[in-house]
Steps between C-alpha positions, in 0.01 A plus 500: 500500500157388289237781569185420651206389395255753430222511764157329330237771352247590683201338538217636294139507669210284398339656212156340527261544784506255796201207445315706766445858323349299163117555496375211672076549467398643087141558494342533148232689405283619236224787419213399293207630438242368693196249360160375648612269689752737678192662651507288872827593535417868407231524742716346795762738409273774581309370768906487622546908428180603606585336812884661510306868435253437783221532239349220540141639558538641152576147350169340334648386148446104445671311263159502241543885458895454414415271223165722350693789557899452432449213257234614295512378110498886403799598769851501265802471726659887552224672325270392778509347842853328507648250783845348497575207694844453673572146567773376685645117495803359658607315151505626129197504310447265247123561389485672176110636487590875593822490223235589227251774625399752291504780710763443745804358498637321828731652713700282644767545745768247774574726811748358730406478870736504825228289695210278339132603488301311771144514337227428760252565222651313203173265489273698438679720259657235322402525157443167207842659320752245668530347868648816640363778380323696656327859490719781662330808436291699200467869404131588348500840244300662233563795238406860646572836286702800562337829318836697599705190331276491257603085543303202643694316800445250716318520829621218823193406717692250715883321537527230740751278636414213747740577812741209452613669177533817603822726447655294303416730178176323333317855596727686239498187278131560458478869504834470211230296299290734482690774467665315193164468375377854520859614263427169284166676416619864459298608858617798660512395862401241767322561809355377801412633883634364842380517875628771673606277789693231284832667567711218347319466146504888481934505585451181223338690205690818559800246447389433178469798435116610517382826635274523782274766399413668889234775330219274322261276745298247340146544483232231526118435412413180637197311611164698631660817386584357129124352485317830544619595127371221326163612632534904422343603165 
């Protein structure tokens, strides 16, 4: 009697991922730094945090003082005032006038997305570097000292990210810039205050791995109080 047949192997699962779990929405972006004509944007972006830290009432900066002020001819990117840009667009970039800056070098990154980015403000941050890009965020810094260090660093006034792209990781992409910066140049640390209040970007820099120094309180002359001095002998 002829044996029988052996029963067929088993059969072996799928080794690629199902059409469905392939990233279905890349955005691509890129940190510059930021030029003159960046400055609208700039000034819209903190009109936008000034109104997210209920602060408005402090807010009296116009675009004019950016430019004299951030952009002047004797200001020389991270040894003075310094603003990176963080653009966003939906498709590769294909301009080339960033590729050869002396100072910085573009940073340029494609983060896959679960759902797309619905941009109510893409017009007016829209930028003249392709049809879809558009301005997503900036971080503004400047050289401070440490006399126990003994090593300059790098102060951060402000980091902002319009709301739509939020926690999606462009905050540490910006604050990584910088901190790639400050080791680039030998500096001995980075720093940078937050409101008490803003619970989430405190849990966010302690992720990163920042301490949140609870015994110092910032001090500040201001206004009035700053304009009696320059009339003292």
């Amino acid at each position: 009697m002829a044996a029988a047949a052996p029963p067929p192997p088993p059969t072996e699962p799928p080794t690629t991922m199902p059409e469905t779990a392939l990233p279905r929405h890349p955005i691509f972006t890129r940190i510059r730094l930021a030029t003159p004509s960046d400055v609208p944007y700039i000034h819209k972006l903190m009109h936008q945090m000034a109104v997210f830290e209920r602060l408005t009432h402090l807010f009296t900066a116009s675009e004019s003082s950016y430019t004299s002020t951030l952009f002047s001819p004797d200001n020389k990117p991270f040894h003075s005032f310094t603003v990176l840009i963080l653009e966003a667009s939906q498709n590769p970039f294909t301009d080339t006038q960033f590729d050869n800056d002396p100072f910085y070098k573009p940073l340029t990154k494609t983060v896959n997305l679960d759902l797309p980015i619905d941009d109510p403000e893409k017009e007016t941050f829209r930028t003249g570097h392709g049809n879809e890009v558009v301005v997503a965020g900036f971080v503004l810094f400047f050289p401070n000292y440490s006399t126990f260090l003994g090593k300059p660093g790098f102060y951060v006034e402000d980091l902002f990210v319009r709301e739509c792209y939020r926690r999606k990781g462009f905050g540490k992409m910006l604050l990584t810039a910088v901190a790639k910066q400050a080791v680039k140049m030998g500096y001995g640390r980075v720093e940078w205050v937050v409101l008490d209040w803003n619970v989430n970007a405190i849990k966010f820099y302690e992720d990163m791995g920042a301490k949140i120094l609870q015994e110092w309180r910032l001090c500040r002359l201001t206004g009035e109080n700053l304009e009696t001095y320059g009339a003292t002998d």
